[in-house]
C-alpha positions in Angstrom: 0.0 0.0 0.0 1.5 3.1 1.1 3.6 4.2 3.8 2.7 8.2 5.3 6.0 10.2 6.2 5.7 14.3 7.5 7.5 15.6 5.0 6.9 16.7 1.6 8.5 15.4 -1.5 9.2 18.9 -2.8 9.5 21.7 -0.2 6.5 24.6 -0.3 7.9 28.3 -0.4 5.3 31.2 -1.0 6.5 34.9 0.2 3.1 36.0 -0.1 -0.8 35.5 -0.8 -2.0 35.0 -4.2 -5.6 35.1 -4.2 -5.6 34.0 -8.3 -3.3 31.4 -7.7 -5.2 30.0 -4.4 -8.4 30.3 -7.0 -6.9 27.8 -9.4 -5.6 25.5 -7.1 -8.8 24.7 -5.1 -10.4 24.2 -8.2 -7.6 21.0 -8.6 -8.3 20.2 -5.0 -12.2 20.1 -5.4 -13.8 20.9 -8.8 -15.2 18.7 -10.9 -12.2 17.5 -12.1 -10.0 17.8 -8.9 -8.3 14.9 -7.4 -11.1 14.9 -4.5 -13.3 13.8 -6.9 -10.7 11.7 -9.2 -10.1 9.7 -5.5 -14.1 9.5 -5.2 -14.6 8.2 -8.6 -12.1 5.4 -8.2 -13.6 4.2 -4.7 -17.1 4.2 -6.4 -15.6 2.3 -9.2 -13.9 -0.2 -7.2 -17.7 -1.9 -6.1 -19.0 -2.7 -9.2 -15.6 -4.9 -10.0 -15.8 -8.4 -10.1 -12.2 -9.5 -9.3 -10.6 -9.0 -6.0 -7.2 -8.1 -7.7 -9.4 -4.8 -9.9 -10.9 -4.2 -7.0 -7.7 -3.6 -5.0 -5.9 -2.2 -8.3 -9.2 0.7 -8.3 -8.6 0.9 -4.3 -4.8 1.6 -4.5 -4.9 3.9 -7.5 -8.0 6.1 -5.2 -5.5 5.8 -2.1 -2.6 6.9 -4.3 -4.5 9.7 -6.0 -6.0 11.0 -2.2 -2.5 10.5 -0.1 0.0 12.0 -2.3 -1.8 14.6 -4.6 -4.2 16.2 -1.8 -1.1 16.3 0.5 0.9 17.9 -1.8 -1.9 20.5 -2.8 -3.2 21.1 0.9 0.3 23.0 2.5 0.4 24.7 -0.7 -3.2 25.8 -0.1 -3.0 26.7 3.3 -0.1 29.1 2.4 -1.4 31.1 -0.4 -4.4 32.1 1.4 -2.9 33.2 4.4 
């Protein structure tokens, strides 16, 4: 599966608020086509497979798509609005 370690892959530096940029990027953390909803999507899809290996293919990729890419956009986030 995956293992969690506090840190981040690539270090976060923002000098300064950026309301545009904060704008853009919730829209990747939440839109329609965000990876909220990509991690969503994948968890629903993983009940309607028949095999135990899909469904744990569908449940990795969903875990995968949740753990690294809403970390990553989260500090980033939290940052540019404050």
């Amino acid at each position: 599966m995956w293992i969690y370690e506090k840190k981040l892959e690539f270090p976060v530096k923002i000098t300064k608020p950026d309301a545009r940029l904060a704008k853009i990027m919730i829209e990747q953390y939440g839109g329609a086509d965000g990876e909220l909803g990509a991690s969503l999507r994948y968890l629903s899809q993983k009940f309607t497979m028949v095999t135990p290996e899909a469904k744990a293919t569908l449940n990795d990729i969903a875990t995968e798509e949740y753990e690294c890419h809403i970390y990553q956009l989260s500090p980033s986030y939290s940052r540019i609005t404050n």
